[in-house]
C-alpha positions as CSV (number, residue, x, y, z in Angstrom):
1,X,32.5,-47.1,50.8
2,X,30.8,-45.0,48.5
3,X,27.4,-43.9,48.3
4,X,25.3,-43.7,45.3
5,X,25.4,-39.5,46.0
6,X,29.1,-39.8,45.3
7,X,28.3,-40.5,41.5
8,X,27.5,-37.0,40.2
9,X,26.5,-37.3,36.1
10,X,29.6,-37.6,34.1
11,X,30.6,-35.6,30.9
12,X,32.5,-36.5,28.1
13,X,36.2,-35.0,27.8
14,X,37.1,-33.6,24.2
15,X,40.1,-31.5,23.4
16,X,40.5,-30.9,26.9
17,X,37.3,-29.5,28.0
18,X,34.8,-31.6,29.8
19,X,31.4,-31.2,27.7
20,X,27.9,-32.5,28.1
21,X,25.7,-34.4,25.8
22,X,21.7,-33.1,25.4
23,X,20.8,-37.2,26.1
24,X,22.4,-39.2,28.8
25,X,22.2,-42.7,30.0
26,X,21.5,-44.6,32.9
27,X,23.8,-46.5,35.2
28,X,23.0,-49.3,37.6
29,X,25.0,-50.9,40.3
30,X,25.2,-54.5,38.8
31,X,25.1,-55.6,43.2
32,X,21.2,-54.4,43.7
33,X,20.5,-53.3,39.6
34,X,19.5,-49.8,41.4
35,X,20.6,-46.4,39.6
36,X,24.3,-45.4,40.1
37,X,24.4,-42.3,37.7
38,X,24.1,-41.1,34.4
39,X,26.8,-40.9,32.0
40,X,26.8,-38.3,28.6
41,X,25.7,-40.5,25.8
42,X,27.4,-39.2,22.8
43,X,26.6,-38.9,19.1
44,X,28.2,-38.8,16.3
45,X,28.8,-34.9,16.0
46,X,30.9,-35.3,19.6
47,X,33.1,-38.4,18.4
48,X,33.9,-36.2,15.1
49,X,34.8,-33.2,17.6
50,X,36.8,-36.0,19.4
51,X,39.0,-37.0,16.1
52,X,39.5,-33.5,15.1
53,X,41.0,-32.6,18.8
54,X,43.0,-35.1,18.5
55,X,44.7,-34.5,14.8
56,X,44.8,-31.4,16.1
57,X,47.0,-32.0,19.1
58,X,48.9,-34.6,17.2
59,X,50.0,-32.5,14.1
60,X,50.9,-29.8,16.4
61,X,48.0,-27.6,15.5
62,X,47.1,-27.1,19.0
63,X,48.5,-27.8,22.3
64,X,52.3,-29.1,22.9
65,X,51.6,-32.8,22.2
66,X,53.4,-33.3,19.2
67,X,56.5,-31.7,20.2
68,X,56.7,-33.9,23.3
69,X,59.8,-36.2,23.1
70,X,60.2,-40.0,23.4
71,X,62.0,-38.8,27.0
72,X,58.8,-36.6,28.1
73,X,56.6,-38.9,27.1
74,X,58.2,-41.9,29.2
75,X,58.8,-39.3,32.3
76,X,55.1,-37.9,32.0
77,X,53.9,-41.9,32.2
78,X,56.4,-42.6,34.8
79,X,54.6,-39.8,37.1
80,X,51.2,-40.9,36.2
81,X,51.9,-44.6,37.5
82,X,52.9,-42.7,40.8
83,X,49.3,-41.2,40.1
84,X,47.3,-44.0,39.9
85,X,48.6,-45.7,42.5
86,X,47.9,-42.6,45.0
87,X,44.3,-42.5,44.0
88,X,44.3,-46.7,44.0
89,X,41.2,-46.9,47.2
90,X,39.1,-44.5,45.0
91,X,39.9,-46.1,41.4
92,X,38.8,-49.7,43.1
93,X,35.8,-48.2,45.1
94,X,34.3,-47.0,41.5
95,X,35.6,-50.0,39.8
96,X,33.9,-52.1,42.5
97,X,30.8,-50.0,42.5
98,X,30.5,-50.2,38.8
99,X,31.6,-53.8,37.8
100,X,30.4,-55.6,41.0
101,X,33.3,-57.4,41.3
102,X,34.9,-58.0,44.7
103,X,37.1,-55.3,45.9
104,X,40.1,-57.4,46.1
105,X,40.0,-58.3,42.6
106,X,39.5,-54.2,42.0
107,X,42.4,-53.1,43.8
108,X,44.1,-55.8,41.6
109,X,43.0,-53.8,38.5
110,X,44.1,-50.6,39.0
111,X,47.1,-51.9,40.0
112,X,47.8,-53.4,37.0
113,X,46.2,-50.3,35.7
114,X,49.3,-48.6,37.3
115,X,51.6,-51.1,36.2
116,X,51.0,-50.4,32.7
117,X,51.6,-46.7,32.8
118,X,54.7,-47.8,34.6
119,X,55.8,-50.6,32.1
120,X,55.3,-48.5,28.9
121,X,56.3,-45.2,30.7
122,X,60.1,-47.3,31.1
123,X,59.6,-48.2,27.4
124,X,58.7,-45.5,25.7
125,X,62.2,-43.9,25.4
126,X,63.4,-47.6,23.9
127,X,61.0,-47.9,21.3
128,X,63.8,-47.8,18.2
129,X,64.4,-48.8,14.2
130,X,67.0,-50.5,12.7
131,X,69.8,-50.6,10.2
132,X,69.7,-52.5,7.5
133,X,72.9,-54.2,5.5
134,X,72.4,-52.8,2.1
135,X,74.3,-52.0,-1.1
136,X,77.9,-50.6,-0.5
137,X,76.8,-47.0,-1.4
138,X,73.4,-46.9,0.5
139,X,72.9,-46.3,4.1
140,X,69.3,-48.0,4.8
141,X,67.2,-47.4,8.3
142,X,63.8,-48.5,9.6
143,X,61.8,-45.9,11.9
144,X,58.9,-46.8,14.0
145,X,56.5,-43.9,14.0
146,X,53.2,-43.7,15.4
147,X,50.0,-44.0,13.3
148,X,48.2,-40.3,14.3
149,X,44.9,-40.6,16.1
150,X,44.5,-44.2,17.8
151,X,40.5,-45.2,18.3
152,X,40.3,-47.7,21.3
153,X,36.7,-49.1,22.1
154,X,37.0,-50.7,24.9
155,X,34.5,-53.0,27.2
156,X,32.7,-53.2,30.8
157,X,34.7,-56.1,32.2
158,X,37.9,-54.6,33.0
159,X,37.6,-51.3,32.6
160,X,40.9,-49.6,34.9
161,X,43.3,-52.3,33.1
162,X,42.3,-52.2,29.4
163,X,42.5,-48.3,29.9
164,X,45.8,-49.2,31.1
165,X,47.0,-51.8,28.4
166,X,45.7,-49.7,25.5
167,X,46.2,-45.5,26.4
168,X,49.5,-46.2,27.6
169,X,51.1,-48.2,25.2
170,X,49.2,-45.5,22.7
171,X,50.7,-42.8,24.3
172,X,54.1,-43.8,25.1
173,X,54.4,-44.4,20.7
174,X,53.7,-40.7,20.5
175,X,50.3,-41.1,19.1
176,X,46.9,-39.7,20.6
177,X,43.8,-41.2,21.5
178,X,40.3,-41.2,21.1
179,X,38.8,-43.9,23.5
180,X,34.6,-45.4,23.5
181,X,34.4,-46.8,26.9
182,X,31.6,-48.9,27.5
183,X,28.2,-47.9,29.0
184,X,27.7,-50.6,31.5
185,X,31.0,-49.8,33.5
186,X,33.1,-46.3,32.9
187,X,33.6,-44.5,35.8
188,X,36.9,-45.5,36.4
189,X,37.8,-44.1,32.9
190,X,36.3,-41.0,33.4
191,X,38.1,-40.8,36.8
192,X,41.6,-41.7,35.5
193,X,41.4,-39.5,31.9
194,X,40.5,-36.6,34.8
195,X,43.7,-37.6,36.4
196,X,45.4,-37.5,33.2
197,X,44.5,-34.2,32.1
198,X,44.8,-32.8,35.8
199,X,48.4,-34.1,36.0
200,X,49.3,-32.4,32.4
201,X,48.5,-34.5,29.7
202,X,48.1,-31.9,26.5
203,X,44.6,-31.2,25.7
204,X,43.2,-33.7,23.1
205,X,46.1,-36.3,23.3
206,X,43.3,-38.2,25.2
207,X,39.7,-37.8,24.5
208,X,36.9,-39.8,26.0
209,X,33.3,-40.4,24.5
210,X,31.1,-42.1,26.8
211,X,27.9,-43.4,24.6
212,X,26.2,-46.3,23.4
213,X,28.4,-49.0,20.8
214,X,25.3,-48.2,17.9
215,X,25.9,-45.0,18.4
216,X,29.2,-43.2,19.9
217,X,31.1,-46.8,19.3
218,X,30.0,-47.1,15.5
219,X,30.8,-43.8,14.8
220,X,33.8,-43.8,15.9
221,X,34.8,-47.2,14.2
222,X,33.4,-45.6,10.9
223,X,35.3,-42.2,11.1
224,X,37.2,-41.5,8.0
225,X,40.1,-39.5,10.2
226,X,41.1,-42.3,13.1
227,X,44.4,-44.3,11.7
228,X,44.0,-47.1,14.2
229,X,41.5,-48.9,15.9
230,X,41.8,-51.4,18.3
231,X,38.4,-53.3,20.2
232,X,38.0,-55.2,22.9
233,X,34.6,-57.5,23.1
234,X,32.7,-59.9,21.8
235,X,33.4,-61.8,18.0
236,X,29.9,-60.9,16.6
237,X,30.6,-56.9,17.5
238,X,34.3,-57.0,16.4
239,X,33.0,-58.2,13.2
240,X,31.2,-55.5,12.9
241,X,33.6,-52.7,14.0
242,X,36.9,-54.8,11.7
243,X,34.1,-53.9,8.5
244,X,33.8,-50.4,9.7
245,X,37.5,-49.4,9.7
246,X,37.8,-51.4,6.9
247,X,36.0,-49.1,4.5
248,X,38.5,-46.5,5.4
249,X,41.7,-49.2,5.5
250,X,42.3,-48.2,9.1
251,X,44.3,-51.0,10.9
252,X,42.2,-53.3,13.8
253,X,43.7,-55.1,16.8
254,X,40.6,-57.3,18.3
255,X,40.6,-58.8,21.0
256,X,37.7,-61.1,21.3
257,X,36.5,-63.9,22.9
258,X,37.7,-67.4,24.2
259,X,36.9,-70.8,25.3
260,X,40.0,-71.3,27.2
261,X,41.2,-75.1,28.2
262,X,43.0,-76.1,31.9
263,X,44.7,-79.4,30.9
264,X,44.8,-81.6,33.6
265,X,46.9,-84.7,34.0
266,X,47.3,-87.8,36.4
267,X,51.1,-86.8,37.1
268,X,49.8,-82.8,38.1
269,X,50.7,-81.0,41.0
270,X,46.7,-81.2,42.2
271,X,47.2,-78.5,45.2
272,X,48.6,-76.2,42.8
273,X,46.1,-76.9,39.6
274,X,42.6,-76.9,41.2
275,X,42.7,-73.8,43.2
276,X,44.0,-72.0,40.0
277,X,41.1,-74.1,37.9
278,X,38.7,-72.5,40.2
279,X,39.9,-69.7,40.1
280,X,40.3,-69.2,36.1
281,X,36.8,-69.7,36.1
282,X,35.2,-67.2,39.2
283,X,37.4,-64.2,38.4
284,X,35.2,-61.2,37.7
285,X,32.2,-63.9,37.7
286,X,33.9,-65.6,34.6
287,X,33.1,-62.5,32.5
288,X,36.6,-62.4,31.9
289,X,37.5,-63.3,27.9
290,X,40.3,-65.4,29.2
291,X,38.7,-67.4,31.7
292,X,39.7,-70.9,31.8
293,X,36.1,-72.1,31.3
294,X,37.1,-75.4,30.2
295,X,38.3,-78.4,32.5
296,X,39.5,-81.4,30.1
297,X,40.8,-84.2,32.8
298,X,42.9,-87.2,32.3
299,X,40.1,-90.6,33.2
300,X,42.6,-92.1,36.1
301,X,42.3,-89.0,38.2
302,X,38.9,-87.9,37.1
303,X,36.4,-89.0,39.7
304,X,38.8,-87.4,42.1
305,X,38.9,-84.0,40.7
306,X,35.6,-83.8,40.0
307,X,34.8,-84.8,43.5
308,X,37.3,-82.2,44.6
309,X,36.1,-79.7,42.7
310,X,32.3,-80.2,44.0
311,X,33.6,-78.9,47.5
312,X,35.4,-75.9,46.5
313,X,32.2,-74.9,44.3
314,X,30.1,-75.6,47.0
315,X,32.0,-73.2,49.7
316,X,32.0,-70.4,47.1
317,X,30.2,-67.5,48.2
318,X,28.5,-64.7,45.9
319,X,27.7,-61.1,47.5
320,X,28.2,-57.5,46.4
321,X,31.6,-56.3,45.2
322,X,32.2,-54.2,49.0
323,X,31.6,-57.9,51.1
324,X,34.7,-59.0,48.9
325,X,33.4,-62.5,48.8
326,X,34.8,-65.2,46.0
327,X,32.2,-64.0,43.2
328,X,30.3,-60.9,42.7
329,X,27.1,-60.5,40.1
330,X,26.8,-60.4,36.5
331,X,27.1,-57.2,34.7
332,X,23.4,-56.2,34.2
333,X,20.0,-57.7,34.0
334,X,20.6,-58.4,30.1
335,X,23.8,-61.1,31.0
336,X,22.2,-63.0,33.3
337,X,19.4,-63.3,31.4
338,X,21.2,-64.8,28.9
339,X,23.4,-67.4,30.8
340,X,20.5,-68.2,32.7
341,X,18.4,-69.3,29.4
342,X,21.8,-71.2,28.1
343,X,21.8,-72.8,31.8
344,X,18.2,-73.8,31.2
345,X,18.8,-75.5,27.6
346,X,21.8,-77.1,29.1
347,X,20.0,-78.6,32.1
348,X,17.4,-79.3,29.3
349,X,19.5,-81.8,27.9
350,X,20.7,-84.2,30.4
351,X,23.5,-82.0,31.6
352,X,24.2,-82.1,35.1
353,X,24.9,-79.8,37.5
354,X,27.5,-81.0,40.0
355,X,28.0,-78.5,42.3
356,X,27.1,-75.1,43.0
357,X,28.1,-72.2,44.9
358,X,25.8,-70.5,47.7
359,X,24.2,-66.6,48.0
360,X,25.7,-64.8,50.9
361,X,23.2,-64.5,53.9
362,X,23.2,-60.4,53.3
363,X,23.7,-60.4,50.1
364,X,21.5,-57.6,48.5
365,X,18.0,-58.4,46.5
366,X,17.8,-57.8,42.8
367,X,21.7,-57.9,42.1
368,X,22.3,-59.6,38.9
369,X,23.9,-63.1,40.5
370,X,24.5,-66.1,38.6
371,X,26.3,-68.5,41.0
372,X,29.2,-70.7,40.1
373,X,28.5,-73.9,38.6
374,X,30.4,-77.3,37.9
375,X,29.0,-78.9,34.5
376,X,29.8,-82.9,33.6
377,X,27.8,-85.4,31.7
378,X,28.4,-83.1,28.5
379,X,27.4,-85.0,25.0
380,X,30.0,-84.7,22.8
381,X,29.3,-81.7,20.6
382,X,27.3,-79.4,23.0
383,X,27.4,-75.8,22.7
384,X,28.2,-75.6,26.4
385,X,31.6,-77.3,25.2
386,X,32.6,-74.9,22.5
387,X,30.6,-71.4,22.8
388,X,31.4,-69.1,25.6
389,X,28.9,-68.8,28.6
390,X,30.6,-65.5,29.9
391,X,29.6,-66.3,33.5
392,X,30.9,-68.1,36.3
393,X,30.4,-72.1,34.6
394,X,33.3,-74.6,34.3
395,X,32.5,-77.4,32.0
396,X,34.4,-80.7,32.6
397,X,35.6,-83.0,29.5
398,X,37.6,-86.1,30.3
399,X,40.6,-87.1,28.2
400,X,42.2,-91.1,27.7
401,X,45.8,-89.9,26.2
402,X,47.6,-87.0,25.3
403,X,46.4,-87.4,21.8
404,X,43.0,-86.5,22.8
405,X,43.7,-84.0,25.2
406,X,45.1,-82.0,22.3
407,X,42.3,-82.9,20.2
408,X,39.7,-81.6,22.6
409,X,41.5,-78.9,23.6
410,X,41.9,-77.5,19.8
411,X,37.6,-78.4,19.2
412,X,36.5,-74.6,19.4
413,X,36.8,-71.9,17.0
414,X,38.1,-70.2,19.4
415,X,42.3,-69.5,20.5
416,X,42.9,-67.1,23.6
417,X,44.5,-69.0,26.5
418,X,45.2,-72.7,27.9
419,X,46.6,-74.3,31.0
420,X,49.2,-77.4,30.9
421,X,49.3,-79.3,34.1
422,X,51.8,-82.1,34.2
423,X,55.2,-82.7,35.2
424,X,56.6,-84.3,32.0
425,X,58.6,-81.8,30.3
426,X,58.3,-83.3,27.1
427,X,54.3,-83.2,27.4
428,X,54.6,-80.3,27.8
429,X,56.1,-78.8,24.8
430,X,54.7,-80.8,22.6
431,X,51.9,-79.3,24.1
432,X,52.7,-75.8,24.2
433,X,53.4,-75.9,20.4
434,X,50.5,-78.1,19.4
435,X,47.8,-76.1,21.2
436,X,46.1,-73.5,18.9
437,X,46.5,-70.4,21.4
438,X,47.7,-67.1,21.7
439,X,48.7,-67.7,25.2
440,X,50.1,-71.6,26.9
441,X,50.9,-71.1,30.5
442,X,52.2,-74.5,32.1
443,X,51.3,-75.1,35.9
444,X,50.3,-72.0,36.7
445,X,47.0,-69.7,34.3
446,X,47.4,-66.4,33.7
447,X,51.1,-65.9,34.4
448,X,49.6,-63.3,37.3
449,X,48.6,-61.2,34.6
450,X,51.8,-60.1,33.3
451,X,51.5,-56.6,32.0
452,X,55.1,-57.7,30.2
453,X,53.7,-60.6,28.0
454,X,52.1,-60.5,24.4
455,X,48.8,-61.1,24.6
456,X,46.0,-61.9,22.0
457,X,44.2,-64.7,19.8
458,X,44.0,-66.6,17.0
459,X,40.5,-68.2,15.4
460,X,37.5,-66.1,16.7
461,X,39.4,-65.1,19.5
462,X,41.1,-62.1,17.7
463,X,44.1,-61.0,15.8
464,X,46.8,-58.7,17.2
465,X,48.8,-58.5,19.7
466,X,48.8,-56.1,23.1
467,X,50.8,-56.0,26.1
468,X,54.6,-56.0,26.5
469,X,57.1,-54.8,23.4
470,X,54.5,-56.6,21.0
471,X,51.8,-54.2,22.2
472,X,53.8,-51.3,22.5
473,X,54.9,-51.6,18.8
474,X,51.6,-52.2,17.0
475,X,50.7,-48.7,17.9
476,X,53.8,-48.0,15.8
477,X,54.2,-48.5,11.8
478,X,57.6,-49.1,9.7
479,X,58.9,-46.6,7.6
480,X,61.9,-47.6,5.4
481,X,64.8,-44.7,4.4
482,X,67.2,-45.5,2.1
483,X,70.0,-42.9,1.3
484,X,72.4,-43.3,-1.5
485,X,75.4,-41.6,-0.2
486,X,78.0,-42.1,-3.3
């Protein structure tokens, strides 16, 4: 495992070069809230440096970027998969380290990490226009072309695979990149853009800007010069950031939050839905956008599932990311804080706790842990119900008919995920269509991640799409040629 002298301070990589910033900021292992390292906190006159490295690199200007075909893109992604996955115990050591999540769940992630480098890498060389029936003397063709310098903000929760998601599908369109990572969790960025460039990326097709979102993160989302932005993170931010871009009519993808449903019905496959219910909810200690956070449960079966779920919560264990238990801690002192005060109001109110996971025996003092919880007894209404805790809490609703499951599931604002469990095949298209989501996954949540499947949200959950062929062509825009050959 690695030791907190294995974290030297980390620079910020522009046009190439690794350069430091005059101010830096403090990192702290989210397992003991000790000091990890420092990272460059970077201003606006080093995201501007940023943007012009990259126009540069993609105009041809400098470097051999912009002559790189569809072919050397895909074979240079292909290799760096190959890459990732040789560096995979170090990626999820510093993933581990910096998230506090449990080391299983970061080998996972740069996995995936991987698997998007691999995925887009097969794609890039396939990304194609079309021909368009026109008048008898016109030939008419669509090109997809990439939209120049791509500005990715991106957030602390799952750091390796949104790296993954967004710079590959970025790069394999031909565009180049100037990426915000967050200041709670980056190393693995910084690790994996060193890769990059080690392995032969073109100077200033990537460039990374460590820094704080009011500073580094707004800039960036404000620069006149970046053609695209996407953001992952939280509604209240991405409103911010979708006003920024817009007084320069650059194009957003957000990804935001969600308030995700698991549908539960008296005909479901119970040994299948509740360990996936459980788990929905303690991945990355629920700070996970897509968590299912909500459990709505038809009456008949309720008691049982409830009662159920009580001993699963109760056998969870929380401990450091390294001790690879079922939940690690919060982010930083700020999130816990937070849930715990929402915790507080909840309890407050009548709501009852039904079950709750246990510290590990070693775990270390002063991590940021927040153990899982199992909310019922919910008035109708509650904020608990519709805003989202980011933490490890599943709140339980029950449900008379299919009617009201739907009803229920559709009360938020928000529209990320949901979960179907039932065996009537009926139910569950009627389901499927009538749920307001970007993503319905029926007896099974998540779909294991599937690097291959759109993914994005409606409501205050975001708009966009990234992952698979969707994802791949939003970094692209139509251009329309008509020739008139008569």
């Amino acid at each position: 495992m690695l030791k907190t002298t294995d974290f030297p301070p980390q620079q910020a990589l522009i046009g190439g070069d690794w350069v430091n910033s005059a101010t830096t900021l403090e990192v702290e292992a989210p397992a003991t809230g000790e000091p990890l390292t420092r990272i460059a906190r970077c201003q606006p006159d080093h995201v501007d440096a940023a943007v012009k490295a990259a126009q540069q690199s993609f105009s041809g200007q400098s470097g051999e970027w912009a002559s790189w075909s569809a072919r050397q893109r895909s074979e240079w992604l292909l290799r760096f998969a190959d890459t990732i996955e040789g560096h995979q115990e170090q990626l999820a050591q510093l993933e581990c380290a910096d998230t506090g999540k449990p080391m299983a769940q970061a080998k996972g992630d740069i996995a995936a990490c991987a698997r998007y480098f691999r995925f887009y890498g097969g794609a890039a060389d396939k990304l194609h226009g079309e021909t368009i029936p026109f008048e008898t003397d016109f030939a008419v063709m669509t090109l997809r072309e990439p939209y120049g310098v791509c500005a990715q903000i991106i957030p602390w929760n799952y750091p390796s695979q949104i790296f993954g998601r967004c710079v590959a599908a970025a790069l394999a369109a031909g565009n180049t990149i100037v990426l915000k990572p967050a200041e709670d969790a980056c190393l693995s960025v910084l690790r994996l853009a060193e890769l990059a460039v080690d392995h032969g990326l073109p100077a200033g097709a990537l460039n990374v800007v460590p820094g704080l979102g009011s500073e580094a993160g707004a800039a960036l989302a404000s620069h006149p010069d970046i053609d695209h932005l996407s953001f992952t993170g939280s509604p209240e931010t991405g409103t911010h950031v979708a006003q920024a871009a817009a007084q320069h009519h650059v194009p957003v993808t957000l990804e935001l939050g969600g308030k995700s449903p698991q549908l539960v019905f008296a005909d479901a496959d119970l040994d299948a839905a509740l360990p996936a219910v459980i788990k929905g909810i303690i991945q990355n200690a629920g700070q996970t956008c897509s968590a299912g956070s909500r459990l709505l449960v038809q009456r008949e079966i309720a008691d049982s599932v409830v009662a159920n779920l009580c001993e699963r919560f109760a056998a969870l264990r929380c401990d450091a990311g390294e001790a690879d238990a079922d939940c690690g801690p919060l982010i930083n002192a700020r999130q816990k804080a937070k849930l715990e005060e929402r915790l507080a109001a909840a309890k407050a109110d009548g709501i009852r706790v039904a079950a709750m996971g246990q510290l590990a025996p070693n775990a270390p003092t002063g991590g940021h842990f927040v153990l899982p919880q199992l909310l019922t007894d919910i008035p109708k209404g509650h904020e608990v119900l519709h805003e989202e805790l980011f933490g490890p809490v599943l709140v339980v609703q029950v449900f008379e008919d299919e009617a009201e499951a739907l009803a229920l599931a559709n009360a938020t604002d928000f529209g990320l995920c949901a979960g179907i469990w039932t065996r009537d095949g009926g139910r569950q298209l009627r389901l499927a269509k009538g749920i307001r989501s970007g993503q319905v996954f029926v007896n099974n949540y998540g779909a294991a991640g599937g690097v291959e499947l759109p993914f994005g949200g409606v409501g205050r959950s975001g708009h966009g799409r990234e992952k698979g062929f969707e994802g791949l062509r939003s970094y692209t825009r139509i251009k329309t040629v008509a020739i008139k050959h008569n």
